[in-house]
C-alpha positions in Angstrom: 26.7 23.6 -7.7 24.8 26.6 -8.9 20.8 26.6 -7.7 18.3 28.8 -9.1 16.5 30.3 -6.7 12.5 30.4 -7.0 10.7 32.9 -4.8 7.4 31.3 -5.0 8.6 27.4 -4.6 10.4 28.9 -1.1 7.0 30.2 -0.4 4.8 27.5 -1.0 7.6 25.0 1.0 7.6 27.6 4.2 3.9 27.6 3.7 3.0 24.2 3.6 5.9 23.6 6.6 3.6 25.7 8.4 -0.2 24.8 7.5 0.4 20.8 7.6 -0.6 20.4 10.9 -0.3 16.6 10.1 1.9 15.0 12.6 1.2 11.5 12.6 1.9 9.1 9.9 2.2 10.2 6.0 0.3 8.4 3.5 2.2 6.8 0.5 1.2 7.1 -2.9 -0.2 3.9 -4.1 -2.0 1.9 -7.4 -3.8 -1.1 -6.9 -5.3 -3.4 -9.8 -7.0 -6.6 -10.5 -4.8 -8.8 -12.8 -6.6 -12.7 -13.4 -7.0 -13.9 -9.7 -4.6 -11.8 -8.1 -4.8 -8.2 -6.8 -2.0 -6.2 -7.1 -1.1 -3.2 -4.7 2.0 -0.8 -5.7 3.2 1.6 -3.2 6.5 4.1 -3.4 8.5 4.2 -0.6 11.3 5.4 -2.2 14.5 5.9 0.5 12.9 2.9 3.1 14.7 0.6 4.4 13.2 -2.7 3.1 13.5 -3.6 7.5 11.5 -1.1 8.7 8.5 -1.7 6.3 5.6 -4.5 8.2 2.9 -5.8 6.7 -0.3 -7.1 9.2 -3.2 -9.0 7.8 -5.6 -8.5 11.2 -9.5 -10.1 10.0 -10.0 -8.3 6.7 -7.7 -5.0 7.3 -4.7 -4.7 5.4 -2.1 -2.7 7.0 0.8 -1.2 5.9 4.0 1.0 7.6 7.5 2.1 7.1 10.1 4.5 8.5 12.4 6.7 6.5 15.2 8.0 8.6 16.9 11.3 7.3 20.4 11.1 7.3 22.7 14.3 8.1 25.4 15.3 9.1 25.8 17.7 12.3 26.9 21.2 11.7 25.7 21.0 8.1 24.3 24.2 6.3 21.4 23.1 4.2 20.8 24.5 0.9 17.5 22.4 0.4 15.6 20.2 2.2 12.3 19.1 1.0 12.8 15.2 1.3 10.4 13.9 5.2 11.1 11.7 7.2 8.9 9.8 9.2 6.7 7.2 9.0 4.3 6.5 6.3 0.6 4.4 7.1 -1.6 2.8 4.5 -4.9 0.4 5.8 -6.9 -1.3 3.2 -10.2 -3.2 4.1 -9.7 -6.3 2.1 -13.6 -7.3 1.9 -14.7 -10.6 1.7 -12.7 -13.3 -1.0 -9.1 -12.9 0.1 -6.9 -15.4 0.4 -5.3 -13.9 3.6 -2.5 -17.0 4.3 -0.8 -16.2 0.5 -0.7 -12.4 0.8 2.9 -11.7 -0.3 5.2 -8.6 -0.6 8.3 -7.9 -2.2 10.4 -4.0 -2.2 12.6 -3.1 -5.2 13.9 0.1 -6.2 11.9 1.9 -3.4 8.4 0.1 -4.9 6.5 -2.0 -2.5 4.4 -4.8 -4.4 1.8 -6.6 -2.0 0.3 -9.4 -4.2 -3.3 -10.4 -3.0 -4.8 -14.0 -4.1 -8.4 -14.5 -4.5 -9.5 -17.5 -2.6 -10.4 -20.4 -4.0 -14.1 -20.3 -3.3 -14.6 -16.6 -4.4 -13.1 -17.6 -8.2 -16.1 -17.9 -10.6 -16.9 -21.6 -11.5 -19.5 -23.4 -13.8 -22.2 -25.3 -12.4 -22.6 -28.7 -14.0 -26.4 -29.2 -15.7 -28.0 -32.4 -15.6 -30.8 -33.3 -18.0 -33.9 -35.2 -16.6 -36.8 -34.0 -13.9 -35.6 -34.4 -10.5 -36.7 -37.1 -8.8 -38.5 -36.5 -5.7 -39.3 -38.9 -2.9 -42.9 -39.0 -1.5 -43.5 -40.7 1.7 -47.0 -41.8 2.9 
């Protein structure tokens, strides 16, 4: 397999090898949208391992991991390598409205969807008018 080799694209991976002093957890790219009474929250994790990825729900914090193990082979000679591995973090403070007990989450084809019901008593509602003065009970 012939690769074109790119001066500056070597450069910029050596450099940013270097200067990302970031050793903890990455963050994953995410999208996150209201549809009707649910919030939606997308994430990539492309390459997990749908058993490594846990979901807490702790008060109002959302929090999300996983854990992408490389795989290689010892002895190898590698030609590129600009896949991490790791382990990737995202928290979310859900605010007030959440229906914490249906939070649910599915992963397919390295997309994480975490669906997010609004409670019941957070949904808009009408208030009923009556007609008539209201009556008020004086006592002597």
């Amino acid at each position: 397999m012939a690769m074109n080799f790119d001066p500056f694209r070597e450069l910029d991976r050596v450099a940013s090898a270097l200067l990302d002093s970031r050793q903890g957890p990455q963050l994953m790219p995410m999208d996150l949208y209201r549809d009707g009474d649910t919030y939606v929250l997308s994430a990539d994790l492309p390459g997990i391992d749908p058993g490594s990825v846990d979901i807490d729900v702790d008060g109002q914090l959302l929090t999300l991991r996983a854990e992408r193990t490389m795989r290689g082979a010892e002895g190898v000679k590698w030609l590129a390598q600009e896949r991490r591995g790791g382990s990737f973090l995202r928290q979310l403070s859900l605010g007030q409205g959440i229906d914490t007990e249906r939070i649910a989450a599915t992963y397919e084809n390295g997309v994480l969807t975490v669906t997010i019901p609004v409670s019941e008593r957070a949904k808009p509602r009408k208030v009923q008018v009556s007609a008539g003065a209201p009556q008020h009970a004086v006592e002597a």
